[in-house]
RODO-2510 file (C-alpha; in nm, 4 decimals, decimal comma):
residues 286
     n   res          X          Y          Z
     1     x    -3,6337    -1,9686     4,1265
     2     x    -3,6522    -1,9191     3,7646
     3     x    -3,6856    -1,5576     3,7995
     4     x    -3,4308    -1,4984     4,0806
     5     x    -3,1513    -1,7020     3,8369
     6     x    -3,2379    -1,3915     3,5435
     7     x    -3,2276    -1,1633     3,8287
     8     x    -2,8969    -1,2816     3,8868
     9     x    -2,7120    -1,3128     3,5386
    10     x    -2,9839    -0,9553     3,4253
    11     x    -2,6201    -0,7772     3,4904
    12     x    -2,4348    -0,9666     3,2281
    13     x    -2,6845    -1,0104     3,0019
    14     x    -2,6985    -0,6535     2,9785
    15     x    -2,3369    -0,6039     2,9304
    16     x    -2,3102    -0,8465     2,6449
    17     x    -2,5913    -0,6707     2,4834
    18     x    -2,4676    -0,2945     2,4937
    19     x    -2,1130    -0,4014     2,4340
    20     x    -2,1591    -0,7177     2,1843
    21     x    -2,5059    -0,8039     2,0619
    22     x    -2,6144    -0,4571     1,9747
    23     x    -2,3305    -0,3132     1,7678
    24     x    -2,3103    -0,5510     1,6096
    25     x    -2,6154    -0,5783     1,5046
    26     x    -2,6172    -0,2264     1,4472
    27     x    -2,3359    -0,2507     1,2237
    28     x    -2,4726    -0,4885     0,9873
    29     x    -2,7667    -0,2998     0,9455
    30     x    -2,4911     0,0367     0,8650
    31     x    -2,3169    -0,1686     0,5927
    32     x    -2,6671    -0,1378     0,3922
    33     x    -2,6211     0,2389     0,4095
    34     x    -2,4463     0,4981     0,2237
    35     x    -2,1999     0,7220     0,4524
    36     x    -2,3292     1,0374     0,5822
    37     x    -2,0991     1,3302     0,5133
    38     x    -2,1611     1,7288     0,5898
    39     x    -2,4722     1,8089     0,5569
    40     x    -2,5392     1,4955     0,3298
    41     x    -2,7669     1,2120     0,5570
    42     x    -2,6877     0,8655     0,5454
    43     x    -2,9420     0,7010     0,2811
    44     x    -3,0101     0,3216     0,2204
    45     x    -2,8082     0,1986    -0,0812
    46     x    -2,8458    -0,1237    -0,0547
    47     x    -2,6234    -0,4082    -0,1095
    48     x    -2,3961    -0,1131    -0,2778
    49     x    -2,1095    -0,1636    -0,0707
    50     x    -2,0533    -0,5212    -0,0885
    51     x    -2,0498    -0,4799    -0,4297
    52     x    -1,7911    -0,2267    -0,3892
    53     x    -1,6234    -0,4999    -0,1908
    54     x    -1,6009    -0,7651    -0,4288
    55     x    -1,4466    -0,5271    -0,6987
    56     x    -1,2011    -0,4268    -0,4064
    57     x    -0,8426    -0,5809    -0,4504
    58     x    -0,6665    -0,4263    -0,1699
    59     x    -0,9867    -0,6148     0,0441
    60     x    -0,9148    -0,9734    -0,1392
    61     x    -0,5858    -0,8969    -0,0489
    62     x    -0,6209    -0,8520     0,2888
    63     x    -0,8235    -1,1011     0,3187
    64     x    -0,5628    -1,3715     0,1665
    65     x    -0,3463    -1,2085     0,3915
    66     x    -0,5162    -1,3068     0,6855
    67     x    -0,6425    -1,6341     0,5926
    68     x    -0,2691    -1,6993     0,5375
    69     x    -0,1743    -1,5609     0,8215
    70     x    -0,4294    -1,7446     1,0220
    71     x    -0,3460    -2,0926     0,8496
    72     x     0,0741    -2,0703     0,9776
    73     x     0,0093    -1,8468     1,3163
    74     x    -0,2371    -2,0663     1,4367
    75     x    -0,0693    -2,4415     1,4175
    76     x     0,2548    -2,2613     1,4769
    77     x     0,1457    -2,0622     1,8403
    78     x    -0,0365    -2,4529     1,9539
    79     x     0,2740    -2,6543     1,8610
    80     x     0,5298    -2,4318     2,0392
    81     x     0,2710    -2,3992     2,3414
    82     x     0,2405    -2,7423     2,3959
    83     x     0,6144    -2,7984     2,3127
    84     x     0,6915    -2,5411     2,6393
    85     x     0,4362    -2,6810     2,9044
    86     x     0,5695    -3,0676     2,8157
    87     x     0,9360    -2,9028     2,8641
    88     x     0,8467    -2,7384     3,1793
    89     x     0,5769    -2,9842     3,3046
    90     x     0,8502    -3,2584     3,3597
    91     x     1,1407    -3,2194     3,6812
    92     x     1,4142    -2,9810     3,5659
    93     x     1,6597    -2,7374     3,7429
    94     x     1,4776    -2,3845     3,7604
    95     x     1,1683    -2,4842     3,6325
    96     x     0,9792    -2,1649     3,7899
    97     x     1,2080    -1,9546     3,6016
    98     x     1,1802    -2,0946     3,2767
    99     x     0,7533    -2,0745     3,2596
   100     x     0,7925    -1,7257     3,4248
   101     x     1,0409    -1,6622     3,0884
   102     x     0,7838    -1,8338     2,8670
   103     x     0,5283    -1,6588     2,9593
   104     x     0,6910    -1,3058     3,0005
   105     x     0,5981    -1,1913     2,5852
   106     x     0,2364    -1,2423     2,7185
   107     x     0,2565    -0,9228     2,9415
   108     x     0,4208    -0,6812     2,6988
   109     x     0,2033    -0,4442     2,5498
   110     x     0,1734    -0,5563     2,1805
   111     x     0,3090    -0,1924     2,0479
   112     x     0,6205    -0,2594     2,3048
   113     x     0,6400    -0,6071     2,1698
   114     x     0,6198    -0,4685     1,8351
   115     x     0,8733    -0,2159     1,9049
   116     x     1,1564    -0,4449     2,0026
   117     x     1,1158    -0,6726     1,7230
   118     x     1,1306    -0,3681     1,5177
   119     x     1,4825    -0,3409     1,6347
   120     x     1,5616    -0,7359     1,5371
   121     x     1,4895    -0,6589     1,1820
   122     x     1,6694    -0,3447     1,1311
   123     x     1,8313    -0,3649     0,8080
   124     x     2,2331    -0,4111     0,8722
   125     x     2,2369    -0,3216     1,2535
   126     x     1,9452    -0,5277     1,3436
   127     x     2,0000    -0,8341     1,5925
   128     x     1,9159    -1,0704     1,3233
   129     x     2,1549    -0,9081     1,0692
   130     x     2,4286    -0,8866     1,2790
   131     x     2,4049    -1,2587     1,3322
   132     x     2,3577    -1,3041     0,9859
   133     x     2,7019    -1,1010     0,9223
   134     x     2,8770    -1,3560     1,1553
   135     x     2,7717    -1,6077     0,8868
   136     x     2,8595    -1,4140     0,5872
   137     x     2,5134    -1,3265     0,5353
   138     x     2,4365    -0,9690     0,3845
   139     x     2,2007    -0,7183     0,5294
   140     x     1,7962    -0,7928     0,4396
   141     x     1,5016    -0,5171     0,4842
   142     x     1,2856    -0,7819     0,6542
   143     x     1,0155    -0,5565     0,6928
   144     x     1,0346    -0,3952     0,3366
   145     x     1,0236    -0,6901     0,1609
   146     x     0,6774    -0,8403     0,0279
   147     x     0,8764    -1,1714     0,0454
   148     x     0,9317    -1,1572     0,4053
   149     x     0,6931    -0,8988     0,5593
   150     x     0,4254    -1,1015     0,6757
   151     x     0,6457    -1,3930     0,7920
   152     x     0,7982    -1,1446     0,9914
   153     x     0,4578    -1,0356     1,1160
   154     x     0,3660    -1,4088     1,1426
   155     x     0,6865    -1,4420     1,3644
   156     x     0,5911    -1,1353     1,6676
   157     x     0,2519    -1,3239     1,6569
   158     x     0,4046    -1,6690     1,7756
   159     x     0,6373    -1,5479     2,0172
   160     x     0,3879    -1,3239     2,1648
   161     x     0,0572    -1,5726     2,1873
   162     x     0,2937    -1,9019     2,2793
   163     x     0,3253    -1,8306     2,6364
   164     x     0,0004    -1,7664     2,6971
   165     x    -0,1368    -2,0794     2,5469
   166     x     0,1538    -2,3095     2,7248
   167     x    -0,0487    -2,1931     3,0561
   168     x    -0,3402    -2,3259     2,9440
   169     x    -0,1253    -2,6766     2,8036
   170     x     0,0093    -2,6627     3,1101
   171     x    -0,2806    -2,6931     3,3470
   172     x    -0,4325    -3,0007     3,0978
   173     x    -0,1103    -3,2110     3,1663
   174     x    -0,1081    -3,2033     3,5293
   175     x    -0,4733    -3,2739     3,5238
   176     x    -0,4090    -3,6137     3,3445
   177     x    -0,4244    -3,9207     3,5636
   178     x    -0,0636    -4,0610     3,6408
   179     x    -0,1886    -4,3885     3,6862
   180     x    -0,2313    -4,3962     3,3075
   181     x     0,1380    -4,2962     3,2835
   182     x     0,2294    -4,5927     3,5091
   183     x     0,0226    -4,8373     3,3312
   184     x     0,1941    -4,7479     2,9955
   185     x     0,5323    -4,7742     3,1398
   186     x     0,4889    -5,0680     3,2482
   187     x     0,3801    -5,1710     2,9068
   188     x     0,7243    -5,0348     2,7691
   189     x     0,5472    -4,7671     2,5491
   190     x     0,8114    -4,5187     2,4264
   191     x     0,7411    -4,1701     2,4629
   192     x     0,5604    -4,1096     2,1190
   193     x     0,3198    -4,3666     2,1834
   194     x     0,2652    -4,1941     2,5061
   195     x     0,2018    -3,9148     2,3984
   196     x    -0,0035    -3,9870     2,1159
   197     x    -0,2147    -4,2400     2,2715
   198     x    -0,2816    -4,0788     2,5992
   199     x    -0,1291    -3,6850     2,6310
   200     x    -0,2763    -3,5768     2,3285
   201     x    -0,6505    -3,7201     2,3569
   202     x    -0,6664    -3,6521     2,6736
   203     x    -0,5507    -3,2511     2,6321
   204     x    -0,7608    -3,2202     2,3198
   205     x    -1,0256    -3,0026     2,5172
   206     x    -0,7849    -2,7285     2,5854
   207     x    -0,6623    -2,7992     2,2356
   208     x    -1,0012    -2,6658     2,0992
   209     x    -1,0426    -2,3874     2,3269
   210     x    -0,6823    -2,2492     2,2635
   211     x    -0,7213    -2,3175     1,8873
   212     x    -1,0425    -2,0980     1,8733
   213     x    -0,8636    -1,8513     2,0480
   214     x    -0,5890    -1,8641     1,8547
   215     x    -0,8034    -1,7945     1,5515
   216     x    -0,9740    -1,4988     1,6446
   217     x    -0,6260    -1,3453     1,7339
   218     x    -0,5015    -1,4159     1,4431
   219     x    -0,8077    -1,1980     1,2807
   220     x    -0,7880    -0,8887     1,5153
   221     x    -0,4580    -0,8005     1,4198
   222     x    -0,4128    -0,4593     1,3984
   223     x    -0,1651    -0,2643     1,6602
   224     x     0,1230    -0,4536     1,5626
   225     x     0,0414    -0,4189     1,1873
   226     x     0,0425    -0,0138     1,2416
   227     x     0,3580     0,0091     1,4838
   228     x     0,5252    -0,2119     1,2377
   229     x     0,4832    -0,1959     0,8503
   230     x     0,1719    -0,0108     0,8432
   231     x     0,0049    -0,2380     0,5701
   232     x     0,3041    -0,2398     0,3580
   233     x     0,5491    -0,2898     0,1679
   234     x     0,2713    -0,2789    -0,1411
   235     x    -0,0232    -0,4043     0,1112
   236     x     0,1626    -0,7173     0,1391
   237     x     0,0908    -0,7311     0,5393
   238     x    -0,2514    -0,5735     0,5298
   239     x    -0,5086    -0,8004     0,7194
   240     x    -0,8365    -0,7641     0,7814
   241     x    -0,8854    -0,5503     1,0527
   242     x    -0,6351    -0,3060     0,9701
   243     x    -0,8407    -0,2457     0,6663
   244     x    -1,0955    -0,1869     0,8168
   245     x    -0,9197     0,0504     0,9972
   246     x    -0,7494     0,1910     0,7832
   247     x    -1,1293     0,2795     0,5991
   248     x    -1,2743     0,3644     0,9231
   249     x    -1,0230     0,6371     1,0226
   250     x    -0,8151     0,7280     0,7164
   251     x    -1,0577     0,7331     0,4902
   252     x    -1,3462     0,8249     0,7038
   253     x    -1,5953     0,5518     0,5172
   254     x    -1,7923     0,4710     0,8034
   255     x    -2,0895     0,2615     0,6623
   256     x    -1,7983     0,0848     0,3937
   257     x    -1,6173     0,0166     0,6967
   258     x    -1,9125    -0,1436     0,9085
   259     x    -1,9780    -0,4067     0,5974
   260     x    -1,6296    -0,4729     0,6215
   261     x    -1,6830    -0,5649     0,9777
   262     x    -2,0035    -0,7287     0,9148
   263     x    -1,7679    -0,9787     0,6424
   264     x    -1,5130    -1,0004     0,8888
   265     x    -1,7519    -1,1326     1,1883
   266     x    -1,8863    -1,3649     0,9208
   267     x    -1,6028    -1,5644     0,7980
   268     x    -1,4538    -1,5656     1,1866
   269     x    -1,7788    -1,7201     1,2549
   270     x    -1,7929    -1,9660     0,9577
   271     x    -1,4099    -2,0655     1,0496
   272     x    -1,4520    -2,1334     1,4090
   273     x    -1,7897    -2,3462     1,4065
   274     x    -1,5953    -2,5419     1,1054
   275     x    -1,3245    -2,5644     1,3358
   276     x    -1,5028    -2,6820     1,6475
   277     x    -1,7579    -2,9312     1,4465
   278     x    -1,3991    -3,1031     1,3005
   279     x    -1,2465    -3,1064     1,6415
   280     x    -1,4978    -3,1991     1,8802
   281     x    -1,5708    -3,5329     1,7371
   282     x    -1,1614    -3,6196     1,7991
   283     x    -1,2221    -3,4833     2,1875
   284     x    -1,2371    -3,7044     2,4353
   285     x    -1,4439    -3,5431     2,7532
   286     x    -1,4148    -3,6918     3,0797
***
C-alpha cells in the first residue's frame, strides 16, 4: 500500500522538484559564485556577493520598499475582502452582479490592470485629476512623485488582490453555523459583538491562508512595477523582485542576482512562519 500511495503522488513529487526544490536549491548554491562572462568561467567567490549586498543601497532600498509595501497592502487587501463578502453575503437586490463586479480586477491581466490605472493618474487629464479639478484641486504627477509613487503602487495592488480574497471570505461565512447566529440574536448581541465573537473566530482559518497569500504577493511584485514607474521616480517604488530583475536582465549579473533571490526566499520564509506561528494560536479549527 505504502508503495502504491508514492506510486501515486511520484508525478507531483517530481514536478515540485524540477520546478521548485531544485532551482532553488541550485540558486543558492549560484549566489556563492562569481558570474561567468565570455570566455571567463564562473569561479567560487565566496560569500563575495552578499557582501556586495550589504554595501548595496539601492537593495536596502528595495527592500524597505517592500517590507513597506507588504506591511499596508497586506491588512489593506484582507480588510476590504472581508468588508465585500459580509456586503454581498447578506440579502440585497443584485447580489450576483455585485460579487461578479468585485471580483472582475481578479481576471485582468496585471499589465492591463496596470495600464488603466496608468490612465487614473495622468497628470492634469487623468480620472483622478479631473475630479480633483472639480474640487479646486491642481494637477499632481502621482506616479513621479517619491511622495506618492508607491502608495499609488500600493493602491493597483488592493484593488486588484481584494476580489480574489472576498471569494475565499466568502465561502468561510456561509460555512458558519446559523444556529450560532440565532442563538446570539436572541441574546440581543449587536452586530459588533457578532461579529467579533463569532464571524471573526470562526473565519480565522481562511484569514491565515489569505494572509500568507497575501504576503507572498506582495513580494513578487514585478509586472506592474515595470508597466508602471519602472523602479522610479529615484528608486522610490523599487521592490524586491524587480531588483532582482532588473540585475538579472539589465545588468546581466546572474550569480548577484541568484543571492538576491536566495535573500528574497529567506525573509518570505522568515515572515510567513512568523506570521502563521502568531496566527494559528488565535484560530479556532473545527
Amino acid at each position: 500500500m505504502h508503495v502504491r500511495a508514492w506510486l501515486m503522488v511520484l508525478p507531483a513529487v517530481v514536478l515540485l522538484a524540477a520546478f521548485t526544490h531544485i532551482p532553488a536549491v541550485s540558486t543558492f548554491i549560484e549566489g556563492f559564485y562569481s558570474t561567468p562572462r565570455g570566455g571567463r568561467p564562473a569561479h567560487f567567490i565566496g560569500i563575495a556577493q552578499y557582501q556586495r549586498m550589504v554595501a548595496d543601497p539601492i537593495f536596502w532600498q528595495a527592500l524597505v520598499n517592500n517590507l513597506l509595501y507588504a506591511l499596508i497592502t497586506v491588512p489593506a487587501a484582507i480588510c476590504l475582502a472581508l468588508a465585500m463578502a459580509l456586503w454581498v453575503n447578506g440579502r440585497i437586490p443584485g447580489r450576483g452582479l455585485l460579487r461578479l463586479a468585485f471580483f472582475t480586477p481578479t481576471i485582468l491581466p496585471m499589465i492591463a490592470a496596470a495600464n488603466i490605472w496608468l490612465f487614473f493618474y495622468t497628470p492634469g487629464y487623468g480620472l483622478f485629476d479631473q475630479i480633483g479639478h472639480v474640487f479646486g484641486f491642481g494637477s499632481n504627477n502621482w506616479l513621479g512623485d517619491t511622495t506618492t509613487a508607491l502608495p499609488a503602487l500600493m493602491a493597483v495592488t488592493v484593488w486588484k488582490e481584494s476580489g480574489f480574497f472576498m471569494i475565499f471570505y466568502l465561502a468561510a461565512l456561509q460555512q458558519v453555523p446559523t444556529d450560532v447566529y440565532e442563538a446570539a440574536r436572541m441574546e440581543n448581541a449587536s452586530r459588533w459583538q457578532t461579529f467579533s465573537r463569532i464571524t471573526w473566530p470562526l473565519i480565522m482559518p481562511t484569514t491565515l491562508f489569505v494572509g500568507i497569500n497575501a504576503l507572498i504577493n506582495a513580494f513578487r511584485i514585478v509586472d506592474q512595477v515595470i508597466a508602471m514607474t519602472g523602479g522610479g521616480p529615484n528608486n522610490a517604488t523599487s521592490l524586491l523582485l524587480f531588483y532582482i530583475y532588473q540585475v538579472a536582465f539589465s545588468f546581466w549579473d546572474s550569480s548577484y542576482a541568484a543571492a538576491l533571490s536566495s535573500v528574497l526566499l529567506i525573509v518570505l520564509a522568515l515572515v510567513a512562519c512568523a506570521q502563521f506561528f502568531l496566527l494559528d494560536r488565535k484560530i479556532h479549527y473545527r
